[in-house]
C-alpha positions as CSV (number, residue, x, y, z in Angstrom):
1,X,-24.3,0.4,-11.3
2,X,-28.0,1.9,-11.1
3,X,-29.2,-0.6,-13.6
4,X,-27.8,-3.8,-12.3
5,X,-30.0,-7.0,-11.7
6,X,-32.0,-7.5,-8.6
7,X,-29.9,-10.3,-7.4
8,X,-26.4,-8.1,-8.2
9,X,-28.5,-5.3,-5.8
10,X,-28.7,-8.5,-3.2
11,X,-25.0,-8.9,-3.3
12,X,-23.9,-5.6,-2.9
13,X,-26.3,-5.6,0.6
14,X,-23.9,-8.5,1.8
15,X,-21.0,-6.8,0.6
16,X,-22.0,-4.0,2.5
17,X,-22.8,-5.2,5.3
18,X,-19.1,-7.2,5.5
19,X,-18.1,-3.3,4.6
20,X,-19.7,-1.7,8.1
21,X,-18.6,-4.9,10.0
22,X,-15.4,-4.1,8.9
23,X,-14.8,-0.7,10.3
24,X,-15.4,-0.2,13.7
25,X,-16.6,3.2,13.6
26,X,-19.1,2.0,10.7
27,X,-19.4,4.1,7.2
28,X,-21.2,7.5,6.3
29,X,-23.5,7.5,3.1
30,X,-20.7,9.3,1.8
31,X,-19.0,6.1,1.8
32,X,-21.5,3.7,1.0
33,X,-21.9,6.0,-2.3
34,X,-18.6,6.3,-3.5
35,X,-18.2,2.4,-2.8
36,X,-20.6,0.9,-5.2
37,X,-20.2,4.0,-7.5
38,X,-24.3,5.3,-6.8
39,X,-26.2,8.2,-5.6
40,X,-26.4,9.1,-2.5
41,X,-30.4,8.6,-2.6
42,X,-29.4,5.3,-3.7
43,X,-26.8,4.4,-0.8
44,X,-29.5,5.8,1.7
45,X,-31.7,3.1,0.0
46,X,-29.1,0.4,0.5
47,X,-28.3,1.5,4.2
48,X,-32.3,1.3,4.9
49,X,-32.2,-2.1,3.4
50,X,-29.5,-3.6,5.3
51,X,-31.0,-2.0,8.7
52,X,-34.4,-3.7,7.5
53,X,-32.6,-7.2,7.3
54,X,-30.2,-6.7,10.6
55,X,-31.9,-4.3,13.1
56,X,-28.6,-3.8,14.6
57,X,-27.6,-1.9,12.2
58,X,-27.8,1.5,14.0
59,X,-26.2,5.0,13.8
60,X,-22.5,5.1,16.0
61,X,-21.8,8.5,17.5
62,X,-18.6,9.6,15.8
63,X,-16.6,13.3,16.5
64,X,-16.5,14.1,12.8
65,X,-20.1,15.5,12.1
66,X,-20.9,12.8,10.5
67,X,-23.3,10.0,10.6
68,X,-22.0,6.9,10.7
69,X,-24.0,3.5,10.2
70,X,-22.4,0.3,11.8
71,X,-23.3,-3.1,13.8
72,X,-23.9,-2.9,17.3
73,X,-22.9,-5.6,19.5
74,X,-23.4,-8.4,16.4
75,X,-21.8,-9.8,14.5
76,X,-22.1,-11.2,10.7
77,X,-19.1,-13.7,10.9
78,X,-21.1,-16.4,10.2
79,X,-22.1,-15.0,6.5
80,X,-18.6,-14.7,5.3
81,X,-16.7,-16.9,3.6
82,X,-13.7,-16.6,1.2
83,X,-13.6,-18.0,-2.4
84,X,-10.8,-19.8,-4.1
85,X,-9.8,-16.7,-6.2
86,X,-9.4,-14.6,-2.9
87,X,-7.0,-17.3,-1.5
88,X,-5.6,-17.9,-4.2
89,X,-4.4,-14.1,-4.4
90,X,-2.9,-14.2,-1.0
91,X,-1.2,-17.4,-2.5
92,X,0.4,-15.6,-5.1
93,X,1.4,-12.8,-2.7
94,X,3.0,-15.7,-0.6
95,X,5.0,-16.7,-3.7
96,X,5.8,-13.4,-4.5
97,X,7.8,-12.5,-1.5
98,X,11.6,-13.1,-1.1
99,X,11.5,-13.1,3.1
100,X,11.0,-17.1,4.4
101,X,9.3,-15.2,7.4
102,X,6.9,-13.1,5.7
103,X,6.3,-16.5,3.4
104,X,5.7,-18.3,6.7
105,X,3.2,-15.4,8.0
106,X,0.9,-15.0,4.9
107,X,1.0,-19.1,4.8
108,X,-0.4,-19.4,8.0
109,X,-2.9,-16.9,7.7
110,X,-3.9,-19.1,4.3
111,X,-4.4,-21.9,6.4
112,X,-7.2,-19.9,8.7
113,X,-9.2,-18.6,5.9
114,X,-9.4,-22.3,4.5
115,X,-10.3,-23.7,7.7
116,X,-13.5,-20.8,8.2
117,X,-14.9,-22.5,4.7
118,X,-16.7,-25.4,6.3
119,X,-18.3,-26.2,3.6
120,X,-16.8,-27.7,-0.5
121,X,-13.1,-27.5,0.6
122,X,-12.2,-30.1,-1.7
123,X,-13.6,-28.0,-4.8
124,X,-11.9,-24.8,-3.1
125,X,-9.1,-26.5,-2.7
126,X,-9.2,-27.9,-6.4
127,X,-9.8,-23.9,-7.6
128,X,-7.3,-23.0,-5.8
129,X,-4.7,-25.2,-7.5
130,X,-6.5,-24.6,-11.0
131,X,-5.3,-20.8,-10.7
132,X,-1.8,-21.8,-9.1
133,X,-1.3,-23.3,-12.7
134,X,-2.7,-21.2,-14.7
135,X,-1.1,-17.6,-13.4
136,X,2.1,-16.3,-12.2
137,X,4.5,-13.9,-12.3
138,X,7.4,-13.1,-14.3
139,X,10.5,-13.5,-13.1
140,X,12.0,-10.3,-10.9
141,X,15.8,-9.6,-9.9
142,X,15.2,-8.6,-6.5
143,X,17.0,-8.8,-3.4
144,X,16.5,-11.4,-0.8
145,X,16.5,-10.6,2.9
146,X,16.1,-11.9,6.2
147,X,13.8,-10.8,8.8
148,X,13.0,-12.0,12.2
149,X,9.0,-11.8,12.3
150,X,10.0,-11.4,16.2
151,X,10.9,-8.0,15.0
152,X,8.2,-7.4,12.8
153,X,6.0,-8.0,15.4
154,X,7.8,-5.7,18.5
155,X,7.9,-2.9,16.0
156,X,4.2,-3.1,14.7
157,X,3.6,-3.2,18.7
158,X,5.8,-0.2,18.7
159,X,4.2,1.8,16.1
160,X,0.3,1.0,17.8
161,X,1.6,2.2,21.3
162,X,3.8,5.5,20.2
163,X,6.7,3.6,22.1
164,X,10.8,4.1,21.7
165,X,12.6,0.9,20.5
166,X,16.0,-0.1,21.7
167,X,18.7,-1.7,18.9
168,X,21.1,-2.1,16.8
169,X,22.0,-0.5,13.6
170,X,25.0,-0.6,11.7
171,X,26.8,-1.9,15.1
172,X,25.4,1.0,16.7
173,X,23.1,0.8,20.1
174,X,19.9,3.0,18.8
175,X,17.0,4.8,20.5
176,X,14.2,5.3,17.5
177,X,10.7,6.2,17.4
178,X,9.2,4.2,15.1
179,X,6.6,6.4,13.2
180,X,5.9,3.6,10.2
181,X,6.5,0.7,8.0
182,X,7.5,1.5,4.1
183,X,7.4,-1.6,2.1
184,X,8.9,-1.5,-1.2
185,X,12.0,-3.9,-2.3
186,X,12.6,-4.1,0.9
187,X,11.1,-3.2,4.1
188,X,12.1,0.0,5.4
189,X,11.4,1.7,9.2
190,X,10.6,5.5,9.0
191,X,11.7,6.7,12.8
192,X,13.3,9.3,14.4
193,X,16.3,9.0,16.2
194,X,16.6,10.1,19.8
195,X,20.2,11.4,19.5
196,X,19.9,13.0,16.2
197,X,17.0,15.3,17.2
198,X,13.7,15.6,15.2
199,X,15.1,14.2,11.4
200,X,13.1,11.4,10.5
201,X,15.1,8.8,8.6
202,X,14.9,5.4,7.2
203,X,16.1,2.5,8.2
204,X,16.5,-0.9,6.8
205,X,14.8,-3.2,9.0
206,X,16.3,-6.6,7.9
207,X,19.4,-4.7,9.9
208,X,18.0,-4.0,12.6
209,X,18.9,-6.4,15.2
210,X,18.5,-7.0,19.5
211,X,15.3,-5.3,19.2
212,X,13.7,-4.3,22.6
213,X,10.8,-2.6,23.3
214,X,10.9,0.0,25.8
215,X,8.0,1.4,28.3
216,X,9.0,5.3,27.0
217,X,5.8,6.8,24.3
218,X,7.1,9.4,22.4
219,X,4.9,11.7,21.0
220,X,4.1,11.4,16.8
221,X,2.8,15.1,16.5
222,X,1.2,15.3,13.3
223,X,3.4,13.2,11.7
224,X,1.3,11.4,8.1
225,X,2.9,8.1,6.8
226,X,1.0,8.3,3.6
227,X,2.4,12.7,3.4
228,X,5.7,11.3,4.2
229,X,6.1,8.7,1.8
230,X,4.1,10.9,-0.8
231,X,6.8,13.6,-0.8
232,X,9.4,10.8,-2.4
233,X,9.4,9.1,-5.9
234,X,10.6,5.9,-4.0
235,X,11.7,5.5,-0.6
236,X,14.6,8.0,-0.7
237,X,14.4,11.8,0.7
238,X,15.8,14.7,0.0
239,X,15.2,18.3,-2.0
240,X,12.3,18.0,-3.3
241,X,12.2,18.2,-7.3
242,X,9.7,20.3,-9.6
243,X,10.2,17.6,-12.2
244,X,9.1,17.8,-15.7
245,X,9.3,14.9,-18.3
246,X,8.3,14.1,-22.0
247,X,7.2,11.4,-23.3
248,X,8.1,10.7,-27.3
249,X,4.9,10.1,-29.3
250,X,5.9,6.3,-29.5
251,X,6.0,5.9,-26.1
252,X,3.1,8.4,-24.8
253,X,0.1,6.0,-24.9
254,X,2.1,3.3,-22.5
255,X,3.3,6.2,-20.5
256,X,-0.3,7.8,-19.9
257,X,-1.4,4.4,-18.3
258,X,1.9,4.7,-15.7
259,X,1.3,6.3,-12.1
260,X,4.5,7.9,-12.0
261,X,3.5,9.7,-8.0
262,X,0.6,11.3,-6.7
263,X,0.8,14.1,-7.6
264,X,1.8,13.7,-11.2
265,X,-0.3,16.0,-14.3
266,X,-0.2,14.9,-17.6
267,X,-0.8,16.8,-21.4
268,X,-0.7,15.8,-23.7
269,X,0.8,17.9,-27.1
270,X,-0.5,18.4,-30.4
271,X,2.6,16.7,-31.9
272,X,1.7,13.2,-29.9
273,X,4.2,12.9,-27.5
274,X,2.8,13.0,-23.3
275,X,4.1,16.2,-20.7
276,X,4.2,14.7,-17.0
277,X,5.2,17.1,-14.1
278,X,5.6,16.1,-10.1
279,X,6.7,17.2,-7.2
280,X,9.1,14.4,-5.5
281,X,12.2,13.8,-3.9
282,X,14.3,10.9,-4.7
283,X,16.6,11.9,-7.6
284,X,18.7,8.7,-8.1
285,X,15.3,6.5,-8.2
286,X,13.2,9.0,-10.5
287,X,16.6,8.5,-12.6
288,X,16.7,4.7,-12.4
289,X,13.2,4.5,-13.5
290,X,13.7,7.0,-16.7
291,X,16.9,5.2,-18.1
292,X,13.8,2.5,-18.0
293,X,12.4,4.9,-20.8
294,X,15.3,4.7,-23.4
295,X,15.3,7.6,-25.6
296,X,11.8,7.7,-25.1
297,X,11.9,10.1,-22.2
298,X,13.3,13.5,-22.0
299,X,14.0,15.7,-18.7
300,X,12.8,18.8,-19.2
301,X,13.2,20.3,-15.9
302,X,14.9,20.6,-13.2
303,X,17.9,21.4,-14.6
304,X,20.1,19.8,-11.6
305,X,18.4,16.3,-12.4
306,X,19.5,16.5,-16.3
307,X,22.9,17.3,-15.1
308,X,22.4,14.2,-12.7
309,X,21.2,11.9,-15.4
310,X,23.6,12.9,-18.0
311,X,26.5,12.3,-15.3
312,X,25.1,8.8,-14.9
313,X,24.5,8.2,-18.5
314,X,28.5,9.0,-18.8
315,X,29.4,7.0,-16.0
316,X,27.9,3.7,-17.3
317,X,29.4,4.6,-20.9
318,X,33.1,4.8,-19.0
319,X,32.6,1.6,-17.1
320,X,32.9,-0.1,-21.1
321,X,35.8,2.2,-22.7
């Protein structure tokens, strides 16, 4: 990054001023540095730069000890502009999905980026098409739901306001606090449930149905989405496993690339094969996901989720005796 050519150095100024416009508490040279992968003499250099070109650029008083450089009362709208590989991303995603009203969501907000690019919308529009042929996606058995974006959008309110949603579950009248949004297969609600105390649970949202928002904020404590959803392989919770798997000297090299959780370690042996270890709940998914593996993978630990694995291995070999 230190050598690149002066005109790659221009870009990365526009790029980072789209980056500070983009957070309204601005960036630290912390950020700016770990962001285009330089010094931090060299992001001080970049920030100094940008201030030079917009002299709005100006420090914003944050509560973290931190300076932070940001915009003040300006804006750069008028210097962005999206290509036709960046909508055509959001086009993919778009055919990706399985829910019409998600489909109908990310379709209109393709619509809006096209109309901001006053200028060559026929050529963008010709790109746009030209990757539409010449990438997709390989076909994927997954399950197709329904959800009301009227729901999607009560509970996001929800979730910004810290308040108590009224509905029904499993022909159940429900009082949750919504606490997040996992999306995975499908798209599941973390929440708590008044009546059941302070268990947080998940809940499938394309069952969740007379939604009403209520004027009652419940408090989130110090409740993390990204801690929550960390603790599970999947989206499933329970004890949480030490687990320890091998990886067969065939397989070991594919297996290495794989982010199997966050807080996976990997070694690898002197006869070839790959060790992972991880802490993570979720037994039946990290199960599903090694029978993926073949023979290839071995549990090594914890005991429990070998007996769990051979039980299912047996259960699948009964279903063709």
């Amino acid at each position: 990054m230190e050598n690149k050519p002066r005109y790659s150095r221009l870009s990365d100024i526009i790029d980072l001023a789209t980056f500070m416009q983009a957070s309204p508490m601005g960036v630290t040279i912390n950020e700016i540095a770990q962001r285009y992968d330089v010094s931090r003499r060299t992001a001080e250099r970049m920030r100094d730069s940008l201030t030079a070109i917009f002299p709005t650029v100006d420090e914003i008083e944050c509560n973290d000890n931190q300076k932070h450089w940001g915009f003040i009362n300006y804006s750069i709208s008028h210097l962005i502009s999206f290509d036709a590989k960046e909508i055509g991303n959001l086009e993919q995603l778009s055919r990706r999905t399985t829910n019409a009203e998600l489909k109908e969501e990310l379709n209109k907000t393709i619509e809006k980026l096209k109309a901001l690019n006053h200028k060559n919308k026929t050529t963008i529009e010709e790109n746009i098409e030209t990757y539409m042929k010449t990438e997709g996606y390989a076909v994927r058995q997954m399950p197709k739901f329904k959800i009301d974006i009227k729901i999607l959008d009560i509970m996001r309110i929800a979730l910004q306001q810290s308040k108590m949603v009224e509905c029904t579950y499993h022909d159940k009248p429900r009082l949750l606090e919504p606490l997040g949004l996992i999306y995975g297969d499908k798209i599941y609600l973390v929440a708590r449930e008044k009546a059941k105390g302070d268990e947080i649970y998940n809940y499938y949202l394309h069952k969740i149905t007379d939604l009403k928002l209520t004027d009652k904020v419940f408090d989130k404590s110090d409740f993390n989405l990204q801690e929550y959803t960390n603790q599970s392989f999947g989206v499933y919770h329970g004890e949480i496993l030490n687990v320890k798997l091998s990886f067969s000297p065939e397989i070991a090299q594919t297996a290495k690339t794989y982010n199997f959780h966050p807080t996976q370690k990997m070694k690898e042996e002197n006869d070839g094969s790959l060790t992972v270890t991880f802490r993570a709940s979720g037994d039946k998914e990290i199960i599903w996901h090694i029978f993926k593996w073949g023979a290839g993978c071995k549990i090594l630990a914890p005991k429990s989720l070998q007996d769990e694995y051979r039980k299912y291995l047996q259960e699948n070999i009964n279903n063709y005796n």
